[in-house]
DSSP file (Angstrom, degrees, kcal/mol; ACC not computed):
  #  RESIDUE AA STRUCTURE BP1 BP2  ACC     N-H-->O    O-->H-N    N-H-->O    O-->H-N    TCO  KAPPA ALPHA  PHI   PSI    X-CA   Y-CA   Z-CA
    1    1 A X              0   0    0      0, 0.0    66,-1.6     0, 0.0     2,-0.3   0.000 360.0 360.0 360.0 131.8   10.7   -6.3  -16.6
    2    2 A X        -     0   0    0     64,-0.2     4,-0.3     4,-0.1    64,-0.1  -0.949 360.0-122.3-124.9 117.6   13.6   -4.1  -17.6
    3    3 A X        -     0   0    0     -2,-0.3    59,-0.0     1,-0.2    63,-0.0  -0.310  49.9-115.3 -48.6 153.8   14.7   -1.7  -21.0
    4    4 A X  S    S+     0   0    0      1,-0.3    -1,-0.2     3,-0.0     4,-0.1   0.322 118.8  54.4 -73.2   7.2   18.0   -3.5  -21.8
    5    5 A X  S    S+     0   0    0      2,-0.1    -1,-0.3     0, 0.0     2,-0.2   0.099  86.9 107.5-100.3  20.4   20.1   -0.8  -21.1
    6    6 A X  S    S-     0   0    0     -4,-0.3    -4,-0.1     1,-0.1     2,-0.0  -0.727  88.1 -95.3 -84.6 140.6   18.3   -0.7  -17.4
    7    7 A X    >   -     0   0    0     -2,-0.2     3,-2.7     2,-0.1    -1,-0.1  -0.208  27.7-130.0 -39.4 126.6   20.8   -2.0  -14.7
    8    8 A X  T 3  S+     0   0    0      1,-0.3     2,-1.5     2,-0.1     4,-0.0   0.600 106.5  74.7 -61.1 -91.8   20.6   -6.2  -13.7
    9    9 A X  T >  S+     0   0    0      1,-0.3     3,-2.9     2,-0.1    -1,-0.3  -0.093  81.3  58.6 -19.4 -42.1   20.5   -5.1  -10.6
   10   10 A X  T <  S+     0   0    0     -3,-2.7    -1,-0.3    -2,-1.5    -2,-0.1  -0.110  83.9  87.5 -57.0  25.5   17.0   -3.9  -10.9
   11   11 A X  T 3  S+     0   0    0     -9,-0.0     2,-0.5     1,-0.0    -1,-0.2   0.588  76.2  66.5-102.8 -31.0   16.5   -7.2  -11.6
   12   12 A X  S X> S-     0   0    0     -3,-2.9     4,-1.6     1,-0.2     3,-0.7  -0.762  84.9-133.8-100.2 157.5   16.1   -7.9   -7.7
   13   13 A X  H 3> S+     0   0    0     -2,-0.5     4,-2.1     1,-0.3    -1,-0.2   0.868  96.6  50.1 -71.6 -36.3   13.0   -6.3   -6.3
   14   14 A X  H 3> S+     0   0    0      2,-0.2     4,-1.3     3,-0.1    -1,-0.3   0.610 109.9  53.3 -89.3   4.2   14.4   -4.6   -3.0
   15   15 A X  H X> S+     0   0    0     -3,-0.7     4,-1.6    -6,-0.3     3,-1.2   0.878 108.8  47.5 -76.6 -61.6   17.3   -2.9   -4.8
   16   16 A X  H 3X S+     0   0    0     -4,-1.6     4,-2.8    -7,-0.3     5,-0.2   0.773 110.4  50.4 -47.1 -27.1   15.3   -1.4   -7.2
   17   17 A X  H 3X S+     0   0    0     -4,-2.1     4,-2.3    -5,-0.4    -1,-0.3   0.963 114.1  48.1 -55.9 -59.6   13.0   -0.1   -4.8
   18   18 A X  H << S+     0   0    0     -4,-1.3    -2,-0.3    -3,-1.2    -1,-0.2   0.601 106.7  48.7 -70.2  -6.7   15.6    1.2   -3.0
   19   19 A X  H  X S+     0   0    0     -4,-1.6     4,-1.9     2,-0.1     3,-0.2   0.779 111.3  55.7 -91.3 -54.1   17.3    2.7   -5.6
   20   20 A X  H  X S+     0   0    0     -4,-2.8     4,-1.0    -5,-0.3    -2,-0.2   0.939 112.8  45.1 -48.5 -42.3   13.3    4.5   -6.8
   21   21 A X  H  < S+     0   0    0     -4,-2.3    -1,-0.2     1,-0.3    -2,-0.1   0.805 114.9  50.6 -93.4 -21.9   13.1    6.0   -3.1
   22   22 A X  H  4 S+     0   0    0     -5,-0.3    -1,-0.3    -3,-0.2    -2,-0.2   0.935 106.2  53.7 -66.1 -36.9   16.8    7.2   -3.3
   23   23 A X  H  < S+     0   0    0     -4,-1.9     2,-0.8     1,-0.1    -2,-0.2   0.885  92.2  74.2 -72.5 -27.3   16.4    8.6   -6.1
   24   24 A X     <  -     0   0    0     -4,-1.0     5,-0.1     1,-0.1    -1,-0.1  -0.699  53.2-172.0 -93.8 104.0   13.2   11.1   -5.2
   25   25 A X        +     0   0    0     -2,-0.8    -1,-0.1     3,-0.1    -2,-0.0   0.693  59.8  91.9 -54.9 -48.4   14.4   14.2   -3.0
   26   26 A X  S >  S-     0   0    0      1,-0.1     3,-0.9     2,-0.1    -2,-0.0  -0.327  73.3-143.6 -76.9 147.7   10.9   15.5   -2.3
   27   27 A X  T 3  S+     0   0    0      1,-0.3     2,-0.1     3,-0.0    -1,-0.1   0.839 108.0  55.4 -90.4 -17.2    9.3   14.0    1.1
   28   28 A X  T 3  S+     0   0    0      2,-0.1    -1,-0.3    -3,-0.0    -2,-0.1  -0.159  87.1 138.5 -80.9  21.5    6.1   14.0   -0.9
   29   29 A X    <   -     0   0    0     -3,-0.9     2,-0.5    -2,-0.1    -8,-0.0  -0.229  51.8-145.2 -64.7 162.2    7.5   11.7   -4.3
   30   30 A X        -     0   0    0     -2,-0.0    -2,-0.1     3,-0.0     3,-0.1  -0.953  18.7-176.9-122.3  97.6    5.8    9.6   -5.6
   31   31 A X  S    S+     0   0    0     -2,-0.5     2,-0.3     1,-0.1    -9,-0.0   0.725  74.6  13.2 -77.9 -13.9    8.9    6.8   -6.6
   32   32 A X        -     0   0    0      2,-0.0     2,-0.5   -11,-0.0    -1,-0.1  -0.980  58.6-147.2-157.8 152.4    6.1    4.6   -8.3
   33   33 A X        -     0   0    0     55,-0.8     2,-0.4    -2,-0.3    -3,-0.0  -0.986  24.3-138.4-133.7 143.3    2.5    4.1   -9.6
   34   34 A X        -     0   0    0     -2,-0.5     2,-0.5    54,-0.1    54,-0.2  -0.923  12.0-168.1-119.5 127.4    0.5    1.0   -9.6
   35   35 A X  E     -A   87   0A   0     52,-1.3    52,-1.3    -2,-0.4     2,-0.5  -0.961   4.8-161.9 -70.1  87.1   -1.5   -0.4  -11.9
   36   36 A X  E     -A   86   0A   0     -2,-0.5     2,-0.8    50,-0.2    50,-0.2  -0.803  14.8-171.5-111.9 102.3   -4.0   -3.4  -11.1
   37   37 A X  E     -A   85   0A   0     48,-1.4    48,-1.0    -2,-0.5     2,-0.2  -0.818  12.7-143.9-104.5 100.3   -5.1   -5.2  -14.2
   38   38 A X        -     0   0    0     -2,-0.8     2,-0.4    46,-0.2    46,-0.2  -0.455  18.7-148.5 -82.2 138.1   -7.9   -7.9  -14.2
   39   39 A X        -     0   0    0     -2,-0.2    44,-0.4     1,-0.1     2,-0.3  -0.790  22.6 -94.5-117.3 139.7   -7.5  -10.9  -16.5
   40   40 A X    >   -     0   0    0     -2,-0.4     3,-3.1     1,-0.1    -1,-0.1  -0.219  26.8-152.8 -48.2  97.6   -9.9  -13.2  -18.3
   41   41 A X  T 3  S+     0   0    0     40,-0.4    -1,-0.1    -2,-0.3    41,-0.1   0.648  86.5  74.9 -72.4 -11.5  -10.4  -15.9  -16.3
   42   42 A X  T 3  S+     0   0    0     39,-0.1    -1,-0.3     2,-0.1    -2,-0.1   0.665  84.3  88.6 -42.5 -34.2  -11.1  -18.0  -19.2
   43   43 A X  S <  S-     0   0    0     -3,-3.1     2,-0.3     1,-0.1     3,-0.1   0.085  80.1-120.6 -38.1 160.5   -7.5  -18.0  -19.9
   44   44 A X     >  -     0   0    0      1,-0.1     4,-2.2     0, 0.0     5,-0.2  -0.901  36.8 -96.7-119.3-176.5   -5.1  -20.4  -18.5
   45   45 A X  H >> S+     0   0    0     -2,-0.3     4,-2.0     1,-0.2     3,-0.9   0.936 127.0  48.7 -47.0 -56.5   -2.0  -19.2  -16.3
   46   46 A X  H 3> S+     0   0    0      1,-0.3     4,-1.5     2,-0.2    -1,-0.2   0.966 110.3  57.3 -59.1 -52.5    0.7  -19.1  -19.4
   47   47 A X  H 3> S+     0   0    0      1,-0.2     4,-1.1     2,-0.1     5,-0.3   0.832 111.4  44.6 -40.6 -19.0   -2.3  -17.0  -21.4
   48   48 A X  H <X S+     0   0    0     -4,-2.2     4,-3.4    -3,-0.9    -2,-0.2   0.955 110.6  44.4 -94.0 -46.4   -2.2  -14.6  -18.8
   49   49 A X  H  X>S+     0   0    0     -4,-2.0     4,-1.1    -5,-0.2     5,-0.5   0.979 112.6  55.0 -62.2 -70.3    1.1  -14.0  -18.1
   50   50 A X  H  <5S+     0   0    0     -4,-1.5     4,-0.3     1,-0.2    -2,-0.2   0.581 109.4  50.9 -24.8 -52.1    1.8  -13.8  -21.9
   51   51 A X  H >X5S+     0   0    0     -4,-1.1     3,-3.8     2,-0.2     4,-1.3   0.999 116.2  36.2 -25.1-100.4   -0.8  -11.3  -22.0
   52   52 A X  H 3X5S+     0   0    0     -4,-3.4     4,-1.6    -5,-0.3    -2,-0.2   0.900 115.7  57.1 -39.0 -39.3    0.7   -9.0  -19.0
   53   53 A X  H 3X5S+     0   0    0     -4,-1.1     4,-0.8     2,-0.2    -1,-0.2   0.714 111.4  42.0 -65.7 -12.8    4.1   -9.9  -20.3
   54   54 A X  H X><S+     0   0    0     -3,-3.8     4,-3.4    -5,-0.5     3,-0.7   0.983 116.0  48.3 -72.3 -63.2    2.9   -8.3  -23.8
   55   55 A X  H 3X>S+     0   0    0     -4,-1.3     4,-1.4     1,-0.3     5,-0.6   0.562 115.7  46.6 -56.3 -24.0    1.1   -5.2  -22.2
   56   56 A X  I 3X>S+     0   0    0     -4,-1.6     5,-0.9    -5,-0.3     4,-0.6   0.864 112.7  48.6 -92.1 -38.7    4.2   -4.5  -20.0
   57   57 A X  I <<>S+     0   0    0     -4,-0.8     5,-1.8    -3,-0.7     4,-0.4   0.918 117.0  35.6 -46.0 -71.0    6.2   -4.8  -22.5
   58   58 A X  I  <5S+     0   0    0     -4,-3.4    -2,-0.2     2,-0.1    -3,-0.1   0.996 126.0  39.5 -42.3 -58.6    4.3   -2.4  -25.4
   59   59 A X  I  <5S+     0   0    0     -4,-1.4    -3,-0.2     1,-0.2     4,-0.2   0.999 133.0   9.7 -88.0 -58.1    3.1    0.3  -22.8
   60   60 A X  I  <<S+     0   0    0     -5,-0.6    -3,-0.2    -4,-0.6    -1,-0.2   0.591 120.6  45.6-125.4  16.5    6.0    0.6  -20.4
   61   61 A X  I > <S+     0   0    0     -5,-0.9     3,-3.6    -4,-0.4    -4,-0.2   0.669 114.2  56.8 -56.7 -59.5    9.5   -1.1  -21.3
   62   62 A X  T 3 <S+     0   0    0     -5,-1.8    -2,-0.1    -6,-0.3    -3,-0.1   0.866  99.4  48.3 -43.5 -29.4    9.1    0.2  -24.3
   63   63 A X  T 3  S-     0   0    0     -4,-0.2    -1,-0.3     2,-0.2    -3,-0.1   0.060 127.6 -92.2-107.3  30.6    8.7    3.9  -23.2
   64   64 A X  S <  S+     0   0    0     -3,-3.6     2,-0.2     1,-0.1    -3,-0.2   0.884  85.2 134.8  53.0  76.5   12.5    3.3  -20.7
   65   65 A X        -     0   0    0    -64,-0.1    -2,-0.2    -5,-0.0    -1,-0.1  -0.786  57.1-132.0-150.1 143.0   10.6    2.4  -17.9
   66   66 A X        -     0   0    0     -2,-0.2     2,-0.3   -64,-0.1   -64,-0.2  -0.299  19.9-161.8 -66.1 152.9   11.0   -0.5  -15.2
   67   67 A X        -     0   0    0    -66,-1.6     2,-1.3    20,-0.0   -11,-0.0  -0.945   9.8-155.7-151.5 122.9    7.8   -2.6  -14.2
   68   68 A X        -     0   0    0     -2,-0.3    20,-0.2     2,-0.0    18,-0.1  -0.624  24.1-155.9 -92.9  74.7    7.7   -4.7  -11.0
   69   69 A X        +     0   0    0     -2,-1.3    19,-0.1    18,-0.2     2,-0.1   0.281  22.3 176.2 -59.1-162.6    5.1   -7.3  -12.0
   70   70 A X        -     0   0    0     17,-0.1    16,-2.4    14,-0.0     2,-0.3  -0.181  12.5-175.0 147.1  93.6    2.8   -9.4   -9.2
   71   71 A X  E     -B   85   0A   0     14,-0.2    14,-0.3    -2,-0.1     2,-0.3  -0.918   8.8-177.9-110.8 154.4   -0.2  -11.9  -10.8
   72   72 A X  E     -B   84   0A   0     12,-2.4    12,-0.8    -2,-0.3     2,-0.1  -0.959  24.3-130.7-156.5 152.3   -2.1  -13.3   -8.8
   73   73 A X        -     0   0    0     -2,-0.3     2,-0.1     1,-0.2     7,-0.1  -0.467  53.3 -85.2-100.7-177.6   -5.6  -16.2   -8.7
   74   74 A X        -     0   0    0      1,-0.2    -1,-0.2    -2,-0.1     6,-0.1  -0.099  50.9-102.4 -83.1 154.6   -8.4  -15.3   -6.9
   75   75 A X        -     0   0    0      4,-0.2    -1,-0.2     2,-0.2     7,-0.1  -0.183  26.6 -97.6 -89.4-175.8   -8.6  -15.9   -3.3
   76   76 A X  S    S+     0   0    0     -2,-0.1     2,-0.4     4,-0.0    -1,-0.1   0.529 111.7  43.1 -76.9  15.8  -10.4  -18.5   -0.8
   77   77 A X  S    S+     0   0    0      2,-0.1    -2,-0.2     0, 0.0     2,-0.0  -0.997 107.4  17.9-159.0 146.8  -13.0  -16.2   -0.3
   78   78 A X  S    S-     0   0    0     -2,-0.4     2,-0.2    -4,-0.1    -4,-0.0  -0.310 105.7  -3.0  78.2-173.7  -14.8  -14.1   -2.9
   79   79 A X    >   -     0   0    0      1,-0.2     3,-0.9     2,-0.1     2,-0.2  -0.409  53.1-156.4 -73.0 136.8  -15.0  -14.5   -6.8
   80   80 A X  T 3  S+     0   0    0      1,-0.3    -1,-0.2    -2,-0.2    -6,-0.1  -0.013  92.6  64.8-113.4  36.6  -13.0  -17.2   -8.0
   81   81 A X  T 3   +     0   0    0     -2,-0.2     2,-0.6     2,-0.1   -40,-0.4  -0.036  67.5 129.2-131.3  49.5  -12.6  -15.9  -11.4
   82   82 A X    <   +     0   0    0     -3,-0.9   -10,-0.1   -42,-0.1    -2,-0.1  -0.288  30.0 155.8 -33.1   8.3  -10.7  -13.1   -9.4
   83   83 A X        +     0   0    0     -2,-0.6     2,-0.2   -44,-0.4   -10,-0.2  -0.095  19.5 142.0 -70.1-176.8   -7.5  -13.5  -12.0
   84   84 A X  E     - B   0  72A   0    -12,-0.8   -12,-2.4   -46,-0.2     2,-0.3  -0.680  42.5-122.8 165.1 157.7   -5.5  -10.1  -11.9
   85   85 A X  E     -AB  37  71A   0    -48,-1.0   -48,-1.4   -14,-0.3     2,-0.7  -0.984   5.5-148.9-108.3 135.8   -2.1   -8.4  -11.9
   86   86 A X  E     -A   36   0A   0    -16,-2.4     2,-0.4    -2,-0.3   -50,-0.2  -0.874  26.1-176.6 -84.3  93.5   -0.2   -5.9   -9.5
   87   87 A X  E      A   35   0A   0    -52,-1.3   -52,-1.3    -2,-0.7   -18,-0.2  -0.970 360.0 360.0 -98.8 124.8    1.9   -3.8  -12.0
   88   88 A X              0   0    0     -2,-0.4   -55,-0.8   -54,-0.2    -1,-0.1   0.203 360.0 360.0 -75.2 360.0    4.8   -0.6  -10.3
């Protein structure tokens, strides 16, 4: 998810990635920060995204910044109301 003046290109994941790590000079940058948000498993999938798509939206499009989303179900192993998102 992208402000609308942010270039499509950053629309596909490994330019913009590559374009974050060009941009940062220091060998010690930090091009990104991640955010891992767990979701109400009571939900269903289209509640969930809507949900992350809101919060990505409010907290960081809104403030000119790009966000590389990842949601993800629970896995074969462990709790299976496991729902969560990967946010960069």
């Amino acid at each position: 998810m992208a402000p609308a003046d942010a270039p499509a290109a950053f629309g596909d994941r490994q330019t913009l990635w590559n374009a974050a790590e060009d941009a940062e000079k220091r060998k010690d940058a930090v091009p990104a920060r991640e955010l891992l948000v767990s979701l109400p498993h009571e939900l269903d999938f289209a509640q969930r995204r809507a949900l992350v798509e809101a919060f990505v939206s409010e907290q960081l499009v809104a403030r000119g910044m790009v966000a590389d989303v990842a949601m993800h179900r629970p896995g074969k192993e462990g709790d299976e109301r496991n729902f969560h998102a990967h946010i960069l």
